[in-house]
N, C-alpha and C positions, 0 to 999 in steps of 0.2 A: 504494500500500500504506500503509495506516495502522498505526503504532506504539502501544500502547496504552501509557500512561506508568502506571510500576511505579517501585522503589526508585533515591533519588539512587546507591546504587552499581552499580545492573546497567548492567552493559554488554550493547552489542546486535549480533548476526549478522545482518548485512543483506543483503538482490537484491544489489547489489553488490558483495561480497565473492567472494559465489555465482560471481555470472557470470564473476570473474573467472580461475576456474578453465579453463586450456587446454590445457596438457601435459600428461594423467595418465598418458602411458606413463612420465612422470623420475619418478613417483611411485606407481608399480605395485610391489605385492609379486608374488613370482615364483609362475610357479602349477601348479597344483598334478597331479600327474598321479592319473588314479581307479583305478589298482593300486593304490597308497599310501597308500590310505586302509582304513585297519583298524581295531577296535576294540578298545580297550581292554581293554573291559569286554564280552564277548559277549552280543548279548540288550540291552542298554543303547542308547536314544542318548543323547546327552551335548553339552551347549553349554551358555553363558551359565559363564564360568571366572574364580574371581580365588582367587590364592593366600590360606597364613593370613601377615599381616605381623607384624612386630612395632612396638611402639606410635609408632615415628620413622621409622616408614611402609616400612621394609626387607622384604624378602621374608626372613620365618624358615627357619632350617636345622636338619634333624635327621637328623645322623649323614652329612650329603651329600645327604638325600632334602630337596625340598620337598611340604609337603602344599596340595593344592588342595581346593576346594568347588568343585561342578560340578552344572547343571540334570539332573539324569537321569529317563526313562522308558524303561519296556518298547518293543521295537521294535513299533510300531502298523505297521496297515495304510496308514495316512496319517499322517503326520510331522505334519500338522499339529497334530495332536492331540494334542501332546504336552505342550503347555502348560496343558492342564485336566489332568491328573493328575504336576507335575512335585512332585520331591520333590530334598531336596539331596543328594549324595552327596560322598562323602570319599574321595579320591584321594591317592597317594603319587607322585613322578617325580624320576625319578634315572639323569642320565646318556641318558635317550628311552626308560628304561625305565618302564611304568608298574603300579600297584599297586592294586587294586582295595581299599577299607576300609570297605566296605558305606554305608546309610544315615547318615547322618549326625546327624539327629534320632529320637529313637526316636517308634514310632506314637501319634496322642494330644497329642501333646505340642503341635501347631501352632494354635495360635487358628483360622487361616485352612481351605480345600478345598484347597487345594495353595501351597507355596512356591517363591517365585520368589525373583530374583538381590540379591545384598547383596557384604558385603563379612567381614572377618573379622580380626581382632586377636591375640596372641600374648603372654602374659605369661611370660618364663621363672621367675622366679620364684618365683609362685605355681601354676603348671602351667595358668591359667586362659585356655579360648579365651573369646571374645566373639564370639559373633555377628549381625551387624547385616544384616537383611533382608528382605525383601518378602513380606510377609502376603497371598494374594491369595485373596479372596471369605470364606465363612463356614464353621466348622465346621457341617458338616452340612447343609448348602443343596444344593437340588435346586429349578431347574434352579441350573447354575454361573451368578457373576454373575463380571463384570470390576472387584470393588470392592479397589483398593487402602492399604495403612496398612504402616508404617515399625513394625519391631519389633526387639526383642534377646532374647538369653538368654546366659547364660555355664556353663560347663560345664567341667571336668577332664580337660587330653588326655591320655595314655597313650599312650607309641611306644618299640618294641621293636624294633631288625632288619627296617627298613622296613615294619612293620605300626604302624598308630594309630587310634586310638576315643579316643572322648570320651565322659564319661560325667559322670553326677548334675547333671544341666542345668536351670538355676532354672527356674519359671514364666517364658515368654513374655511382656515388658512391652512396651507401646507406647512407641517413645523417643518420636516428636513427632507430632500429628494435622495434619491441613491445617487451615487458620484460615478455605478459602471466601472469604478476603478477595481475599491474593493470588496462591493458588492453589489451585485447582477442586480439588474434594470429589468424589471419587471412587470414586462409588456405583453406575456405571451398571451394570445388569443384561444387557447386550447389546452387542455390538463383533466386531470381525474385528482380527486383527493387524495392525497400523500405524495404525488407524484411533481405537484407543481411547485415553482418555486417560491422563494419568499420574500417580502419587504414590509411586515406588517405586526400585528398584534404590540404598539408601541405601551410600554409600562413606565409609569413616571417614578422615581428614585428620586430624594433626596438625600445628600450625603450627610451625616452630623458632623462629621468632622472639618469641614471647612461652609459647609451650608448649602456647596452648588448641587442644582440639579441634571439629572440624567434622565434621560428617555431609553431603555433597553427595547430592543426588539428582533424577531426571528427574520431572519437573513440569510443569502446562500456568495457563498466565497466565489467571485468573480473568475480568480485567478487558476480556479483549482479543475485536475484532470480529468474526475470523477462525477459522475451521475448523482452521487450522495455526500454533498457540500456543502450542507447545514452549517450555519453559524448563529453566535448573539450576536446582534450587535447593537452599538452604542454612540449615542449623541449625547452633546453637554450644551447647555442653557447658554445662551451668552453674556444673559446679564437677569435680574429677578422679574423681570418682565414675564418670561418664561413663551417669546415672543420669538425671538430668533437663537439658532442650532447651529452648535458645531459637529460633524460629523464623524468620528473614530475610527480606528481600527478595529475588528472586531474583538470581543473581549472572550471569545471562547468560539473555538473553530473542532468540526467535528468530522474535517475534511476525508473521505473514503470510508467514513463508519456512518453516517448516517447524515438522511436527507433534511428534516426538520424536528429543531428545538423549538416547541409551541409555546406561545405564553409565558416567555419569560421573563421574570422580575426577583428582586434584589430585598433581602433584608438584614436589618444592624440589629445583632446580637453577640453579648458580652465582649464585646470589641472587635466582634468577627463579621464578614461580608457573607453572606450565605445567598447565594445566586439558584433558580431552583427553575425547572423547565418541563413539560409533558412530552412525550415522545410515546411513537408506537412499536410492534415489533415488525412491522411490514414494509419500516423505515428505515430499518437497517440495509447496508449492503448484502446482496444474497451473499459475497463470497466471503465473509467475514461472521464474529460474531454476533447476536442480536441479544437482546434484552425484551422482557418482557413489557406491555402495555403499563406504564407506570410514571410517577412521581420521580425525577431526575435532578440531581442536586451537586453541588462544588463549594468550597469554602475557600476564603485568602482574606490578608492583613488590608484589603486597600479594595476602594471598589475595581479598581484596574488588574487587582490579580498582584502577584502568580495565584493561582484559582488549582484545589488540588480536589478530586474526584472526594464526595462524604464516602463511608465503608471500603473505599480504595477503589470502589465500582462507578460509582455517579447515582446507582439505586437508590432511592429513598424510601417508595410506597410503592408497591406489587399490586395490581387485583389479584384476586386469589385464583392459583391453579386452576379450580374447581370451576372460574367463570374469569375466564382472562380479558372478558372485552366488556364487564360490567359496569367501567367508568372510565371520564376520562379529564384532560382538560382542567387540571387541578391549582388552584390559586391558593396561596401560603399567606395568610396574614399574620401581622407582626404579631398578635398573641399565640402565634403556632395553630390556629384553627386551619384546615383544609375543605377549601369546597373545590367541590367538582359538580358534571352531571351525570346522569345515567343513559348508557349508551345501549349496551345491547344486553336482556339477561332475560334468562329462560330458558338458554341453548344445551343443558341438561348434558356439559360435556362436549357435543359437538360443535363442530366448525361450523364458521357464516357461511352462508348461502346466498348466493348472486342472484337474487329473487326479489324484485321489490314487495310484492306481500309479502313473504320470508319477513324482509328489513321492519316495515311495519308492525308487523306480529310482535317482534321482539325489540323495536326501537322503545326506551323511556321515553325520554327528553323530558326531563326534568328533574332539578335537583337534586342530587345523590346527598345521600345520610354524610353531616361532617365527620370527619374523624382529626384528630390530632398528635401531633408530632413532638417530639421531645432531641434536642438537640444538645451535643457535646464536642464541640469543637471540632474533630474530622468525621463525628461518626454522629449521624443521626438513625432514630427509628421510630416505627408509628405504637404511640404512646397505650397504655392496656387496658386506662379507663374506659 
């Protein structure tokens, strides 16, 4: 396998780290039974979830409710589909109660054909959210293309007795474009899930230790040989505006091991960077090792790294054996809480089936059970409360 050489500070997920995963039942979330799985939101599915934080990366609170931003579509006939017409919606949860708060962007308003996963900000203050997130294709494009670009807008929330809207939401700005240099320009007009490339899912980071902000997001290494070219990458703030981006090298490159790091973002604990990202196992390169559908992680002294695999593997959270595709898409909040959604369970042992009734029958989409993580400096695991 060849590495394609990118920035003095990325650090790299190597076959070896891979391979060295053996025991994924000490690292299985518990799973999940398919009575238990209900929706929310009736008529909705729902995945791809990160709370709004506030700017020192905490999950914000109102009145005891936390508010999420969550992928949602009409339930199709094929789940698959869901990702050409997603739109973001705005959710209330209190206590495993949940709260429907409709659309979140109003119609018009998205540069892109549908938006995809980002992240989100909290000013009490000013009452202003920020949202930071994934522009995907073009308004008004027919057929859909798979072209991604990083965008913002900020808006006024309003919450009353667990209901909340946002409302008078700037023009849509591009925080940073890809530079093509050292990472791929992502215009392709055609793809399949897992296969396509990346420039999206942007996470907002602030650092404590000197205050600047960072934007993380999933990216694929321009420079590199391979099919499965997966990287983080990373933009910095230019100034507290949180208005214009400097653009980085990537800060963890996964060059010939794997195609996409989903969703990921960064958190400060006991003076350590803990960097944490989803991945599947059908992302891996065939000719190497693979890892299981799970919660992926690294630790280092600096947001920039050197970044060393947690358990010596990058493993963090497993599904279990017993149901390997029953979640996915996992976000770490700074109190160590993990959400995810529920993707496919019921399969009683066996493999997916390229069936869209199949996908239906056994698609959740909707919120998977949190669970929780406990972390120790190189080594984390999901905690036994």
């Amino acid at each position: 396998m060849v590495t394609a050489l990118v920035g003095q500070a990325t650090s790299h997920w190597r076959a070896e780290h891979v391979a060295g995963i053996s025991d994924v039942f000490a690292q299985s979330i518990p799973a999940i039974k398919p009575a238990s799985v209900k929706p929310p939101v009736p008529g909705l599915d729902l995945w791809d979830m990160w709370p709004i934080q506030l700017s020192d990366n905490s999950t914000a609170q109102f009145e005891g409710w936390t508010l999420w931003m969550v992928l949602s579509a009409p339930v199709l006939p094929d789940p698959d589909q869901r990702h050409g017409i997603a739109c973001i919606r705005l959710i209330g949860e209190r206590a495993g109660e949940w709260r429907d708060c409709g659309n979140l962007l109003p119609e018009g308003l998205n540069p892109g054909s549908r938006e995809w996963a980002g992240s989100a900000i909290y000013d009490p203050e000013t009452g202003k959210v920020t949202l930071f997130y994934t522009v995907a294709g073009y308004r008004g494009e027919e057929p859909l293309t798979f072209a991604q670009r990083l965008f913002q807008t900020s808006g006024t929330l309003e919450f009353s007795d667990g209901n909340a809207r946002v409302s008078d939401w700037s023009e849509p700005a591009e925080s940073v474009a890809s530079d093509d240099d050292w990472y791929v320009l992502v215009n392709q007009s055609e793809g399949r899930p897992g296969f396509i490339k990346g420039f999206r899912d942007p996470a907002y980071f602030r650092d404590p230790a000197d205050g600047a902000a960072y934007l993380l997001f999933t990216g694929s290494l321009k420079s590199s040989q391979s099919a499965w070219n997966g990287v983080i990458g990373l933009a910095r703030a230019k100034d507290a505006s949180l208005t214009t981006w400097e653009l980085l090298p990537p800060v963890l490159a996964a060059d010939g091991l794997n195609n996409e790091q989903e969703r990921p973002h960064v958190i400060f604990r006991d003076g350590l960077y803990y960097l944490f990202w989803s991945t599947q196992r059908h992302v891996f390169a065939p000719d190497g090792p693979s890892g299981p559908n799970g919660l992926y992680g690294m630790v280092a002294p600096s947001i920039m790294g050197p970044y060393e695999p947690l358990n010596g593997t990058g493993l963090v959270a497993a599904n279990p054996p017993e149901a390997p595709f029953q979640t996915y898409s996992w976000w770490v909040s700074n109190e160590l809480s993990v959400a995810g959604f529920v993707d496919l369970v019921g399969l009683d042992g066996k493999p997916p089936v390229d069936d869209p009734a199949w996908r239906r029958a056994h698609f959740g989409g909707v919120p998977a059970p949190r669970f929780r993580i406990e972390l120790d400096g190189s080594h984390a695991r999901v905690a036994k409360d």
